[in-house]
C-alpha positions as CSV (number, residue, x, y, z in Angstrom):
1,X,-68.0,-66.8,16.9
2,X,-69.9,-65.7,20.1
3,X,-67.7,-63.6,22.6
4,X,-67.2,-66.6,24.8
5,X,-65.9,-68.5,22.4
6,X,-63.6,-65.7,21.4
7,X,-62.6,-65.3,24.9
8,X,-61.6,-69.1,25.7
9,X,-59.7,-69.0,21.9
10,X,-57.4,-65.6,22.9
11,X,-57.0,-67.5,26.6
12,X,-55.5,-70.3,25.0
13,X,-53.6,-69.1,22.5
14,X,-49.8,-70.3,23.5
15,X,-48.7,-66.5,22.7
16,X,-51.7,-65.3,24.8
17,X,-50.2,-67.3,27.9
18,X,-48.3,-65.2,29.4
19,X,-46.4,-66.9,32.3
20,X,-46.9,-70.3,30.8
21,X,-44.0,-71.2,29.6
22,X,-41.7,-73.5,31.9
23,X,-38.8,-71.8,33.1
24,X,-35.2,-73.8,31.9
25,X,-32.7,-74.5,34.8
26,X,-29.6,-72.9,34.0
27,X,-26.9,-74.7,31.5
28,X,-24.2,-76.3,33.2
29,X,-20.2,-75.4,31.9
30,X,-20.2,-79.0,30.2
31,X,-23.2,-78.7,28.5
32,X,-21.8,-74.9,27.6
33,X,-18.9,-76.4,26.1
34,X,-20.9,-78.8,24.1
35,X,-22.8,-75.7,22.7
36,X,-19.6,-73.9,22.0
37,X,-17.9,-76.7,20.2
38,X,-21.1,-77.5,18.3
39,X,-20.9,-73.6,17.2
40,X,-17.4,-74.1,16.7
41,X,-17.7,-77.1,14.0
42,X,-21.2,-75.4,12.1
43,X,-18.9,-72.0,11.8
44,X,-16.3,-74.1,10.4
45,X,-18.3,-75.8,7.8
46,X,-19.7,-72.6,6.6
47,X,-16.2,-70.9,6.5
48,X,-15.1,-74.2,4.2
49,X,-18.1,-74.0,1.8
50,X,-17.3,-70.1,1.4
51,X,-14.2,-70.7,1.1
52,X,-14.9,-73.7,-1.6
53,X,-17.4,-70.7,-3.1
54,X,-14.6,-68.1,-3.5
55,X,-11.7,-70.9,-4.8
56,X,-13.7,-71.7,-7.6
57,X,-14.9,-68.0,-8.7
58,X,-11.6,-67.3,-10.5
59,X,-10.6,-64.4,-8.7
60,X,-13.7,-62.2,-9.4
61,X,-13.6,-61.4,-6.0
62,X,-10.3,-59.6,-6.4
63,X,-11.3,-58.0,-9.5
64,X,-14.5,-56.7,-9.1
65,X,-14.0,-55.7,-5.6
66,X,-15.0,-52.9,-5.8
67,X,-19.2,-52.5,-6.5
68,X,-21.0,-49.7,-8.0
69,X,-21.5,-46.7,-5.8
70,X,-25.1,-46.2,-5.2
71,X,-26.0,-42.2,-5.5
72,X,-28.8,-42.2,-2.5
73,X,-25.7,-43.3,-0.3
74,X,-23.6,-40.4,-1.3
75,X,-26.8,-37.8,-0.8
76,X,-27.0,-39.7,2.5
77,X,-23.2,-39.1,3.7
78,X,-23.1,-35.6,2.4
79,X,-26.0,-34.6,4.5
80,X,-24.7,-36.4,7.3
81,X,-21.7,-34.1,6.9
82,X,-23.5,-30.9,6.8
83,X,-26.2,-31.6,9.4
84,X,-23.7,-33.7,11.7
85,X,-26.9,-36.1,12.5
86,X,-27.5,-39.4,12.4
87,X,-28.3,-41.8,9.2
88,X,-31.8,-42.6,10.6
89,X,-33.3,-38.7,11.0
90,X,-31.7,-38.2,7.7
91,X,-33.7,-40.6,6.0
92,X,-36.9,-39.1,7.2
93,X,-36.0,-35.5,6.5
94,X,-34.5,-35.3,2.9
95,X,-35.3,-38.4,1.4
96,X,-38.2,-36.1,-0.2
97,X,-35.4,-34.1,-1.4
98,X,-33.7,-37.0,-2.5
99,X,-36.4,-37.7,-5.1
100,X,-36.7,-34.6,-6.5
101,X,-33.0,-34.6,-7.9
102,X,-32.5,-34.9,-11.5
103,X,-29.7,-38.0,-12.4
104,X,-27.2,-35.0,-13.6
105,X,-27.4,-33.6,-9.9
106,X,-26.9,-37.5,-8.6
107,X,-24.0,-37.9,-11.0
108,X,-22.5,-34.8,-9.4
109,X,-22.9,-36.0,-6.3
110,X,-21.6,-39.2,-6.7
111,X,-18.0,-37.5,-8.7
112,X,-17.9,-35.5,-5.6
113,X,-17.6,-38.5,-3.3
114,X,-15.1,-40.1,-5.3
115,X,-12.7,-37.3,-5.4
116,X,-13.2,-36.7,-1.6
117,X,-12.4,-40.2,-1.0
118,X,-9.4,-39.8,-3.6
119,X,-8.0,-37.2,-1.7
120,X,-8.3,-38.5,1.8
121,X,-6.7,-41.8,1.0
122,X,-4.5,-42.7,4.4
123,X,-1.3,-44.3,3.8
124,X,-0.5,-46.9,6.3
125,X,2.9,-47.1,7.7
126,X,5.4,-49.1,6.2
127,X,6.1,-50.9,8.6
128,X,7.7,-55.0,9.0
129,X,4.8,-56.2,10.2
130,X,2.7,-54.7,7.5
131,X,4.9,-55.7,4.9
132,X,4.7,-59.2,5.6
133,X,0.9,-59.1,5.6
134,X,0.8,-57.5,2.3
135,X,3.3,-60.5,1.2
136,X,0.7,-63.1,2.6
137,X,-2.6,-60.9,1.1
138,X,-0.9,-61.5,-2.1
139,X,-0.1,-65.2,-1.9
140,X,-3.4,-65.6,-0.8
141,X,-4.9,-63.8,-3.8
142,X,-2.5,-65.6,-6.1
143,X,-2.9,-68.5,-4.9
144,X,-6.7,-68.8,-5.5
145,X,-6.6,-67.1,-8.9
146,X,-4.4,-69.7,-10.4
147,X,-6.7,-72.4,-8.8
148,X,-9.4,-71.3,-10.3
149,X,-8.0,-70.3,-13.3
150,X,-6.9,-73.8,-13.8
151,X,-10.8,-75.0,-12.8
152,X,-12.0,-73.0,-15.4
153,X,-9.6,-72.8,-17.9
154,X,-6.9,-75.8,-17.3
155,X,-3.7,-74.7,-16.6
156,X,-1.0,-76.0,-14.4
157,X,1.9,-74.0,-12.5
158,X,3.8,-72.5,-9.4
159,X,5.5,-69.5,-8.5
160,X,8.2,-68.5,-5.7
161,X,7.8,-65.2,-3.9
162,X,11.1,-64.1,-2.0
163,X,12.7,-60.6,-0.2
164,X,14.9,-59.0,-2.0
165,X,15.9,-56.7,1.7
166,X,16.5,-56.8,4.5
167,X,13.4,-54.9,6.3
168,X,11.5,-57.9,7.1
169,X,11.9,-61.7,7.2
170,X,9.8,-64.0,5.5
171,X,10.3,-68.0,4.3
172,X,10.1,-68.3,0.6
173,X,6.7,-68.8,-0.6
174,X,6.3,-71.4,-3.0
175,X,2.8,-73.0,-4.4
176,X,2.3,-75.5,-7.2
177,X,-0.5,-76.2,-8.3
178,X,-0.2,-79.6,-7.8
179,X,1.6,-82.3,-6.1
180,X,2.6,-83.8,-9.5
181,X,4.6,-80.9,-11.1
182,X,6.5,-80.6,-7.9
183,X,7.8,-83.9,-7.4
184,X,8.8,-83.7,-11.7
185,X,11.2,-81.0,-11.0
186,X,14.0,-83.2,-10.6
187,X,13.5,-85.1,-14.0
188,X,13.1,-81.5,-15.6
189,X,16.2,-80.4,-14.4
190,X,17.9,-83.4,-14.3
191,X,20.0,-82.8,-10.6
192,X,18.6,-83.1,-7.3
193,X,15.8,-80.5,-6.3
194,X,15.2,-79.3,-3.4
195,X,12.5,-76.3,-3.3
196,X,13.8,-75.4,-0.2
197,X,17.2,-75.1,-1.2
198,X,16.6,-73.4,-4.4
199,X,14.2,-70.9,-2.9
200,X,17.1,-69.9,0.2
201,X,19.7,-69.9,-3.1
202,X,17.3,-67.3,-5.1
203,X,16.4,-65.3,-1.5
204,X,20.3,-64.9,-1.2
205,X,21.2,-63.8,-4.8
206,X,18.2,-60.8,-4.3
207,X,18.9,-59.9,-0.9
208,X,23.0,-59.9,-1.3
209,X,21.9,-57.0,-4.9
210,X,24.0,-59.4,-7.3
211,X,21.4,-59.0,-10.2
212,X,23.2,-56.8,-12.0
213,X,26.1,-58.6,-11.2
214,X,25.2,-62.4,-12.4
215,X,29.0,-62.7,-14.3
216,X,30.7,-62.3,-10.9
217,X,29.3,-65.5,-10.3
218,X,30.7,-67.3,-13.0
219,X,34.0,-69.2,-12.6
220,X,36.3,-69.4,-15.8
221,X,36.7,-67.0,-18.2
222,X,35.2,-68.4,-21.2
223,X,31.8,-68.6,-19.2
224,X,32.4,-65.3,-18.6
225,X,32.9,-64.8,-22.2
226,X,30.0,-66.7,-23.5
227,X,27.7,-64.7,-21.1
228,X,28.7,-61.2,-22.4
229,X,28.1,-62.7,-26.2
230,X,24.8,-63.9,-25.0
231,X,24.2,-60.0,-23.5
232,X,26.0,-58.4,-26.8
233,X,23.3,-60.4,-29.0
234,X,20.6,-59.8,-26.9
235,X,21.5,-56.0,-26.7
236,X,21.3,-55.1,-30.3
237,X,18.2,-57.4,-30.8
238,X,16.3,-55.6,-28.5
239,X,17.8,-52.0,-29.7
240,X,17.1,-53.0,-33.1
241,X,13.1,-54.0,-32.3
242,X,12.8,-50.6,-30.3
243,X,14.1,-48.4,-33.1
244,X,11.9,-49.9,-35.5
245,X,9.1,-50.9,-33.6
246,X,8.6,-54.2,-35.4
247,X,9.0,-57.0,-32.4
248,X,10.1,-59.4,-35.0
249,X,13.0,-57.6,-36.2
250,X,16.2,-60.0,-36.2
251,X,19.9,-58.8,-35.6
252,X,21.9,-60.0,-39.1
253,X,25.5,-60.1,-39.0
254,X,26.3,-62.0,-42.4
255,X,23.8,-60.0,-44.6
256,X,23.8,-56.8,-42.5
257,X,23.6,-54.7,-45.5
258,X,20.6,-56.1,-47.0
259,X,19.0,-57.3,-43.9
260,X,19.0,-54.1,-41.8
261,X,20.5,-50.9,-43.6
262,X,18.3,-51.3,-46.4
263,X,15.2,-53.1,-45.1
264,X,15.0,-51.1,-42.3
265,X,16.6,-47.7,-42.7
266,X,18.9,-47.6,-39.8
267,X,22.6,-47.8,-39.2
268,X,24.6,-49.6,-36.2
269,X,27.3,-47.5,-34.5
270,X,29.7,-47.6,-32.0
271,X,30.9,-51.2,-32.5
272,X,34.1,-51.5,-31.1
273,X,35.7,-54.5,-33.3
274,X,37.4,-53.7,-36.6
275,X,34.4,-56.2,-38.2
276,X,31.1,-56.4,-37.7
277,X,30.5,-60.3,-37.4
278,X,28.1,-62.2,-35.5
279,X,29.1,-62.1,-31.8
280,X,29.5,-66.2,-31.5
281,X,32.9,-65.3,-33.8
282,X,34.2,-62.6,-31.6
283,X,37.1,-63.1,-29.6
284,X,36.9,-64.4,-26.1
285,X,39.5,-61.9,-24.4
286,X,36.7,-61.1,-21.4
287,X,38.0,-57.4,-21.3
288,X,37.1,-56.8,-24.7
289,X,33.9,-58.4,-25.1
290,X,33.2,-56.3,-21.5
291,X,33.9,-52.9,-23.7
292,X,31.8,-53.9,-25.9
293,X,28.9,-54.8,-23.6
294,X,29.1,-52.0,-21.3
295,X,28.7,-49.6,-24.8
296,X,25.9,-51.1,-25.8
297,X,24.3,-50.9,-22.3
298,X,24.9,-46.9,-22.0
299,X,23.6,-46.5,-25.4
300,X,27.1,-45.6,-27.0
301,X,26.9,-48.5,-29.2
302,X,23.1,-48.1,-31.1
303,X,21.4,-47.5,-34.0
304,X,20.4,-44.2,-36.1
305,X,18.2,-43.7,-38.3
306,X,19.1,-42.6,-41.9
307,X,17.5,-40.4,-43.8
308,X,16.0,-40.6,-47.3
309,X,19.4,-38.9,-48.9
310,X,21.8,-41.0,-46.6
311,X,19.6,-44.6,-47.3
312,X,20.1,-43.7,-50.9
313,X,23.6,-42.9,-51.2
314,X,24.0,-46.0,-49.0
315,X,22.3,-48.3,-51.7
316,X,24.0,-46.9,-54.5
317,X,27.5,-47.1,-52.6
318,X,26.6,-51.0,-52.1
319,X,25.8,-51.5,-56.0
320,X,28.6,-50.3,-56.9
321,X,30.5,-52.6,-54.8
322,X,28.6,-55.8,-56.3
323,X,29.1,-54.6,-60.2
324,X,32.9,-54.4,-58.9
325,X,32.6,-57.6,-57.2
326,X,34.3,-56.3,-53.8
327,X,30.9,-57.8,-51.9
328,X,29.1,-60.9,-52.4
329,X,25.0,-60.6,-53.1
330,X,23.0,-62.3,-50.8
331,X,22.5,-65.9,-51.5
332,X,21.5,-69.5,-50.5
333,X,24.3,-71.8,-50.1
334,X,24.9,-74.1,-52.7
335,X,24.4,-77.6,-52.2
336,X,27.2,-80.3,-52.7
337,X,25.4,-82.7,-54.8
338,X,23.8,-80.1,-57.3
339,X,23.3,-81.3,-60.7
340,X,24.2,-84.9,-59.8
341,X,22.1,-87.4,-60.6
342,X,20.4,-89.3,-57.7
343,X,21.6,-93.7,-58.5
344,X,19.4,-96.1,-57.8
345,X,20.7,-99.6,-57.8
346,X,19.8,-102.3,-59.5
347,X,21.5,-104.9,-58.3
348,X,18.7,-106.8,-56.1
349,X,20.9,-109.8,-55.6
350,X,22.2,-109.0,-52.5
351,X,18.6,-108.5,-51.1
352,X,17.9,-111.7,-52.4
353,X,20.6,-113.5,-51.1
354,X,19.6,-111.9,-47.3
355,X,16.4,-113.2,-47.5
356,X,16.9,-116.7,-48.6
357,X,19.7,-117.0,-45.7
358,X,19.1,-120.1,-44.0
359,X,17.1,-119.2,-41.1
360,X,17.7,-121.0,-37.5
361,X,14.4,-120.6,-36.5
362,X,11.7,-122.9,-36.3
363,X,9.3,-120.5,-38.4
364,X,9.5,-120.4,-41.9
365,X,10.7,-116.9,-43.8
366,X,7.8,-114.4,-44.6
367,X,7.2,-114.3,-48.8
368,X,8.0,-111.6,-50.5
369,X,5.2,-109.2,-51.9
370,X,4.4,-109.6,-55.8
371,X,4.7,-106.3,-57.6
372,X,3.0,-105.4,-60.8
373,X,6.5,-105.1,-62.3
374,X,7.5,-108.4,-61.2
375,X,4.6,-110.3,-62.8
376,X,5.3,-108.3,-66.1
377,X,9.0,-109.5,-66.4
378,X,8.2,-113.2,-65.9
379,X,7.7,-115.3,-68.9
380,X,4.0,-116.4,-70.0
381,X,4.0,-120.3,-70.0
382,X,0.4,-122.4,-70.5
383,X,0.2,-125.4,-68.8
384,X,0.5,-128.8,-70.0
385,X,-2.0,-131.7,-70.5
386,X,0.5,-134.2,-68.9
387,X,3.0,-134.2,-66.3
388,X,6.0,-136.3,-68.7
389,X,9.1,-134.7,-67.4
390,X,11.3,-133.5,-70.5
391,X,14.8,-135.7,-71.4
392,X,18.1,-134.3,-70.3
393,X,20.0,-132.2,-72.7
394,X,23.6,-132.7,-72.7
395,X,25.6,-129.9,-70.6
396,X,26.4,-126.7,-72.8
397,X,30.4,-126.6,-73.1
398,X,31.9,-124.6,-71.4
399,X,29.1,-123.9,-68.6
400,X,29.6,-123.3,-65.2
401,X,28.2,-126.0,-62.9
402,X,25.6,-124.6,-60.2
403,X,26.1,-125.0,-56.8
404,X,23.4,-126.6,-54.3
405,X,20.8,-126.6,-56.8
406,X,17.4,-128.5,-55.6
407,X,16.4,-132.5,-56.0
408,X,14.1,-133.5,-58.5
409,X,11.3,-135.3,-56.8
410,X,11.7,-138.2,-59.2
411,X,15.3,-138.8,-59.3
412,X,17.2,-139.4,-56.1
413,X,20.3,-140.5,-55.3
414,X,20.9,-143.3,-52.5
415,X,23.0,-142.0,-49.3
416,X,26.2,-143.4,-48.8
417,X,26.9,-146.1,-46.9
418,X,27.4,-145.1,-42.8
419,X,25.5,-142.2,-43.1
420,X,22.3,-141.2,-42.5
421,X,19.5,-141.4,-45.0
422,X,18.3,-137.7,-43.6
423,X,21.1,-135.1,-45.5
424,X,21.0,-131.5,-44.8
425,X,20.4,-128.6,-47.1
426,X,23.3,-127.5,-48.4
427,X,24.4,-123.6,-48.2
428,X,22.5,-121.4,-50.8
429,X,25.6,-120.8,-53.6
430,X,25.5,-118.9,-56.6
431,X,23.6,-120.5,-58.6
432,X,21.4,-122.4,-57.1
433,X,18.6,-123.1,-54.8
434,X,18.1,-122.7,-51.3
435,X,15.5,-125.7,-49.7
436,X,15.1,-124.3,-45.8
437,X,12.0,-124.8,-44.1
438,X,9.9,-126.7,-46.6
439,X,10.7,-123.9,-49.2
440,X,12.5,-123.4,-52.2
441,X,13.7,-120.4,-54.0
442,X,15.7,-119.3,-57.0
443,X,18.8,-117.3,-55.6
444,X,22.0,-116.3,-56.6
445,X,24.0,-114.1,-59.4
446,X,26.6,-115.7,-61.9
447,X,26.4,-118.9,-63.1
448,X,22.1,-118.9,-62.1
449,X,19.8,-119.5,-65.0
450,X,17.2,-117.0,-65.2
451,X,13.3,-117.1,-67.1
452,X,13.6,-114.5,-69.6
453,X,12.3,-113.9,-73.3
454,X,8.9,-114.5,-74.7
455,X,7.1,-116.8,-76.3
456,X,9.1,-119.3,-78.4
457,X,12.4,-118.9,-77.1
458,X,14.4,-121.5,-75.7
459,X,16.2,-121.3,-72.6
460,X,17.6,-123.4,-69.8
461,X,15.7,-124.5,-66.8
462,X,17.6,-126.0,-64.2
463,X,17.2,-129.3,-62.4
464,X,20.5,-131.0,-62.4
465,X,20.7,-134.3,-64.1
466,X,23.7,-135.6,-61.7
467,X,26.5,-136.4,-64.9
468,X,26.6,-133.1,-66.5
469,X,25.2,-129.5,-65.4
470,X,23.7,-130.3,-62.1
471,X,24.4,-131.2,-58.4
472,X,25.4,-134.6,-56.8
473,X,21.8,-135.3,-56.0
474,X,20.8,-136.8,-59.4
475,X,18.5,-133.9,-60.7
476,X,18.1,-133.6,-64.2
477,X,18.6,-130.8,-66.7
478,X,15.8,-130.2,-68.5
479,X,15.3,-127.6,-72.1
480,X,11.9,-126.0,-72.2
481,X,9.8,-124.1,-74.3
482,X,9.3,-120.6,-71.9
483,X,5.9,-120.2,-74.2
484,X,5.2,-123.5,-73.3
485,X,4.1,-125.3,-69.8
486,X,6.1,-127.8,-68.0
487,X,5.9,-129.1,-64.8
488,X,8.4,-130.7,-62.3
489,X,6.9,-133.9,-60.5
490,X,3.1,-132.7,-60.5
491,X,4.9,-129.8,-58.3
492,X,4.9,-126.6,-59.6
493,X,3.2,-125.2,-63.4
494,X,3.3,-121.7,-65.2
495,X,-0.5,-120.6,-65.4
496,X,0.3,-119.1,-68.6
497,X,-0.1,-115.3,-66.9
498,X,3.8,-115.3,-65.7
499,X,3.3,-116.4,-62.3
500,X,4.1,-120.3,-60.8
501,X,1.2,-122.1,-59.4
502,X,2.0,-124.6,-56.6
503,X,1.1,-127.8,-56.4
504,X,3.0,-129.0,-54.0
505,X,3.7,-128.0,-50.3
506,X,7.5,-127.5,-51.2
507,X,7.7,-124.6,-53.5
508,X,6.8,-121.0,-52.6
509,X,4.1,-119.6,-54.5
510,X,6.7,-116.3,-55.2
C-alpha cells in the first residue's frame, strides 16, 4: 500500500480519531434509577441461578471447603514476611528461587504454613449476636444439604433447632422438606399439630434443664412406674452390649442362666429385688423401682466378668441343679393341641344346603366347580337309544316320603280350583329338590336318594309318582339300572363317564 494510502487508512481508523467521538449529555436521576434497578434485577437473577447451582450440589460446598494449598503461595507469603514487601516485587525477585526448590523443600514449606495458621487461629467472642449467626449459618447449611441430598438421593424429612439457655433468643427453626410431610403430622400423631406450639413446648422443656428430669413430668404413679421399667430395661441392655461389645446382645430374664452367664461370660450384680425377673413383673411401688434405677445409673448395679475358673464352677453348679431337677432346662413351650389329630369334616350337607337356598335375586346362583374327585364318585351310566320313561315301582315299605322333590315334565297335576295356574317352588326339604331360578339341584341329607354303586346295581332314582313315594305334583318313581342310561323327558342323560349332560334349559349341568 503506498504511504498515502497508509496515511488516509491510520486517519480513519475510528481508534485513530481522537476527538471524534460525540460527547453524551449527562444522565438524568430518572434515567439513573432505571440503570440501578435494571442492575438491581440482572444481580438478582445471577444470585438465584448461584443459588439454584449451590442447592443442587449436595453440600460439597460445605465439605470441600477447604481447597488444596498451593506451595508457590506459601513461598510467596513467607517471603513477604521476611522482606516485609509487597506480592508484586516478590514475584520478580525470587520466583527464580522458587523454581529451583526441590518438592521436599515445597512440602516443608507448605507444613510450615499450616501449623502457623494452626496456631494463630483467633477465637471470636462468644457473644449473642454471634451465637445467633452461627444458629442461622447452620440452618442454612442444613437446610441445603438435605435438599440436595433428597435431589440426588431421595429422601424426605425436617428437623427443629431450639435454645436450650438463656444467652440469646431465637424462634425455633423448623424446615421440612416439603409441604406434604408437614401438613401429615396431624394424621401421624393423631391430635392436633401445631409446629409452632410443639417447637415453644420442646424450647421450654430444654431451656427450664428438665432432661434429666422427664418423670417429674408425669402425673400418676404407675406412669411413673412404667417409665422407670422402661429405664431399668433399657439400663441393663445397654450395660450388657458395652461389656461384651456385641450390639446385638439381648437382656434375658427367664433363661438368664443360659442366655447370658454362660453364653457370654458375665454376671449381673447389684440387683436390688430378691428375684431376678423381667422388669414388666416388678412391682410398681415408685420408690423401689427408683432404687433400683438410680443403681443402675451410678453403675452399682452392673455386670462382671467371670473368669475361666468362676464360668466353670458356675456351669457345673447349674448341672447339678437340672440332674436334681431344682431348675427347669431351657425349652419351647409346648403347644395345646400336640399329638391331636387335626378333623376334617365330612359332612358337606350343610354347604350344600347354603348354596341351593332360595335366592331373592333376580340372577341365578353361580355352579359349583367340578373336582376330579367328584366325577370319580358318580356312577357311569351310557345313554339310551330312546327316551321311554321307565314304569313306577311301587313305594318300598317303610320309606320316608321326600319332601319338595321336582315335577316330571310329563306328568302334571292340574291346580286347584281358585287358584292360580302359576305355583311357587316350594322350600328345599330334606330330601328333595330345590327348582329356583330355572335350576334344579339334588339337596338334602336323610330321607334323599343318592347315585351310588357301579355297574349293575339297582338303586332308586327319584321322581315322585304322586300315590306312593313322591310329592303332590304327580311325578313318578322310577327304578333304574345305574350302569344303564335313562333319561327324564328328553331332559337330562348320563354320558356314560359319571357326569349329567343337559338337554334341557332346566337342569344344571353340576
Amino acid at each position: 500500500m503506498p504511504p498515502t494510502f497508509a496515511t488516509i487508512a491510520i486517519e480513519s481508523h475510528p481508534k485513530a480519531q481522537h476527538g471524534s467521538s460525540k460527547t453524551s449529555a449527562p444522565l438524568t436521576a430518572e434515567k439513573r434509577k432505571e440503570n440501578k434497578e435494571k442492575h438491581e434485577e440482572k444481580k438478582d437473577g445471577i444470585d438465584q441461578a448461584l443459588a439454584a447451582t449451590s442447592k443442587n450440589r449436595s453440600g460439597a460446598r460445605m465439605v470441600n471447603s477447604q481447597t488444596k494449598i498451593n506451595p508457590y503461595n506459601v513461598f510467596r507469603a513467607e517471603k513477604a514476611a521476611e522482606c516485609q514487601d509487597n506480592a508484586p516485587t516478590l514475584h520478580h525477585d525470587y520466583f527464580e528461587e522458587y523454581k529451583t526448590l526441590t518438592d521436599a523443600e515445597k512440602d516443608a514449606y507448605v507444613e510450615h504454613f499450616k501449623d502457623t495458621k494452626t496456631r494463630e487461629v483467633k477465637l471470636r467472642r462468644d457473644t449473642p449476636r454471634g451465637k445467633i449467626q452461627d444458629v442461622a449459618n447452620i440452618v442454612r447449611n442444613i437446610k441445603l444439604l438435605m435438599v440436595g441430598l433428597g435431589t440426588h438421593v431421595g429422601v424426605e424429612g425436617f428437623f427443629c433447632i431450639i435454645r436450650n439457655s438463656t444467652d440469646f433468643h431465637i424462634q425455633p427453626q423448623w424446615f421440612f422438606t416439603s409441604h406434604e410431610l408437614e401438613q401429615y403430622m396431624p394424621i401421624a400423631t393423631r391430635w392436633k399439630w401445631s409446629t409452632v406450639e410443639v417447637g415453644t413446648k420442646v424450647e421450654a422443656f430444654c431451656v427450664a434443664d428438665a432432661m434429666s428430669s422427664c418423670q417429674d413430668l408425669l402425673r400418676t404413679s404407675k406412669q411413673k412406674a412404667d417409665f422407670l421399667k422402661a429405664g431399668i430395661r433399657e439400663g441393663l441392655t445397654e450395660k450388657l452390649i458395652a461389656i461384651t461389645g456385641n450390639p446385638n446382645a439381648q437382656m434375658a430374664y427367664v433363661w438368664y442362666e443360659e442366655d447370658v452367664v454362660q453364653k457370654h461370660g458375665v454376671e449381673l450384680v447389684g440387683w436390688t429385688f430378691p428375684q431376678l425377673v423381667n422388669p414388666s413383673e416388678l412391682s410398681t411401688s415408685v420408690s423401689l423401682l427408683q432404687e433400683l434405677h438410680d443403681t443402675i445409673k451410678n453403675d452399682t448395679c452392673k455386670f462382671v466378668r467371670l473368669t475361666a475358673q468362676q464360668l466353670r464352677a458356675r456351669k457345673q453348679k447349674w448341672e447339678e441343679d437340672v440332674a436334681a431337677g431344682r431348675i427347669e432346662v431351657k425349652h419351647c413351650t409346648t403347644r395345646k393341641d400336640k399329638g391331636v389329630k387335626c378333623t376334617l369334616s365330612t359332612d358337606n350337607e350343610d354347604e350344600e344346603d347354603n348354596m341351593l337356598a332360595p335366592t331373592t335375586s333376580s340372577n341365578p346362583a353361580s355352579k359349583r366347580r367340578r373336582t376330579t374327585a367328584s366325577v370319580a364318585q358318580q356312577p357311569v351310566i351310557e345313554e339310551p337309544d330312546s327316551d321311554v320313561e321307565p314304569p313306577a315301582p311301587a313305594a318300598k315299605p317303610g320309606a320316608r316320603k321326600p319332601r319338595g322333590t321336582a315335577k316330571a315334565a310329563s306328568v302334571k297335576k292340574p291346580a286347584p280350583k281358585g287358584k292360580s295356574a302359576s305355583k311357587k317352588t316350594p322350600p328345599l326339604g330334606r330330601g328333595g329338590r330345590q327348582e329356583a331360578a330355572g335350576r334344579r339341584r339334588w339337596a338334602g341329607a336323610a330321607g334323599r336318594k343318592r347315585w351310588a354303586g357301579g355297574a349293575g346295581q339297582r338303586q332308586w332314582a327319584e321322581a315322585g309318582d304322586g300315590t306312593g313315594g313322591g310329592n303332590d305334583d304327580g311325578d313318578v318313581m322310577a327304578q333304574i339300572d345305574v350302569a344303564a342310561a335313562v333319561t327324564v323327558d328328553g331332559l337330562m342323560a348320563w354320558d356314560g363317564v359319571g357326569r349329567d349332560r343337559c338337554d334341557g334349559p332346566d337342569w344344571d349341568a353340576t
